[in-house]
C-alpha positions as CSV (number, residue, x, y, z in Angstrom):
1,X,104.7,63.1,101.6
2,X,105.6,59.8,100.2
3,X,103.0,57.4,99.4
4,X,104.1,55.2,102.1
5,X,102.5,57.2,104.4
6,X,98.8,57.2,102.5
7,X,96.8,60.3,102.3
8,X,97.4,61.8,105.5
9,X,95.6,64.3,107.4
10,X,96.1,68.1,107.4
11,X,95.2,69.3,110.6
12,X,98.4,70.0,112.7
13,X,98.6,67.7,115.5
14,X,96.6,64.6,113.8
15,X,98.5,61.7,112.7
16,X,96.1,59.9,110.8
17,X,96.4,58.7,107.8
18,X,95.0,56.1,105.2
19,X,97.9,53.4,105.6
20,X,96.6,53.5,109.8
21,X,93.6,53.0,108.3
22,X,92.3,56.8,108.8
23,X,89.4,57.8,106.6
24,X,90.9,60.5,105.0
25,X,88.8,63.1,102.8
26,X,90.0,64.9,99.8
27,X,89.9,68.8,99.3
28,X,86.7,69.3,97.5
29,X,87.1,70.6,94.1
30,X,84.8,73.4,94.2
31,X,87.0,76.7,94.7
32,X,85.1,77.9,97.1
33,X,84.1,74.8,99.4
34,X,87.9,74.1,99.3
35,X,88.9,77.6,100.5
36,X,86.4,76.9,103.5
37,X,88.9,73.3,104.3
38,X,92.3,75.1,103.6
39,X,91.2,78.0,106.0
40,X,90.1,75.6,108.4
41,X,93.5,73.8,108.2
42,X,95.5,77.5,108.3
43,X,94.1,77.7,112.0
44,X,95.7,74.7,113.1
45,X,99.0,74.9,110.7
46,X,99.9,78.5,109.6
47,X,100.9,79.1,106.2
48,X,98.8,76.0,104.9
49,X,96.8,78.2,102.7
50,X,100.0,79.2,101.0
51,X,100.0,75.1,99.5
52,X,98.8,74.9,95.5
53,X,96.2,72.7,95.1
54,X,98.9,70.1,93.7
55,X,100.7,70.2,97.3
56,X,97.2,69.2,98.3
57,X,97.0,65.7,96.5
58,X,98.5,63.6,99.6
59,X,96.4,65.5,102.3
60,X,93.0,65.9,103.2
61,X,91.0,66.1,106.3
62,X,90.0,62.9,108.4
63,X,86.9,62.0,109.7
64,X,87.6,63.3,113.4
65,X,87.1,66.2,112.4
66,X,83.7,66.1,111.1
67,X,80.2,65.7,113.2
68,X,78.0,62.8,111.8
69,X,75.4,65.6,110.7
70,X,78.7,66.9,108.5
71,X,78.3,63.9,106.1
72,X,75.2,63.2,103.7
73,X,73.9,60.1,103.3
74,X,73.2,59.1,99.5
75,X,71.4,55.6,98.4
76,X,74.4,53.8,97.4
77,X,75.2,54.6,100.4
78,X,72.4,52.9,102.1
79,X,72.6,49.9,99.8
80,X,76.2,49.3,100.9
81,X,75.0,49.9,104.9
82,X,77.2,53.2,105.2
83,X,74.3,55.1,105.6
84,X,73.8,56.8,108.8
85,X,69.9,57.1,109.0
């Protein structure tokens, strides 16, 4: 994907993206967490987990596909009013 389009979203079927204004989450680093969002993904887009991590750089997962309780709240957080508690 060009980087006109942004960081775009993964999941088959979602068009969001960071340009649209999407929040758009990176693939963790951790090996193992990742594995976990790449399988995820291969459900909805076979073959996905085929993608090196560099094919990863301009994707990720968007926020509608997380619950609230997905996301942990940190101080900076709070001091910037993102926090959700």
């Amino acid at each position: 994907m060009s980087d006109k389009m942004g960081k775009h979203c993964a999941v088959y079927g979602c068009n969001t993206n960071s340009k649209n204004g999407g929040r758009v989450h990176n693939f963790p680093k951790d090996p193992k967490i990742r594995r976990l969002w790449v399988n995820f993904v291969d459900t909805t887009c076979l073959g996905f987990s085929q993608k090196t991590p560099e094919q990863l750089n301009n994707t990720g997962v968007c926020s509608r596909h997380f619950n609230q309780e997905d996301y942990i709240d940190s101080p900076i957080q709070a001091q910037l009013g993102f926090a959700s508690k």
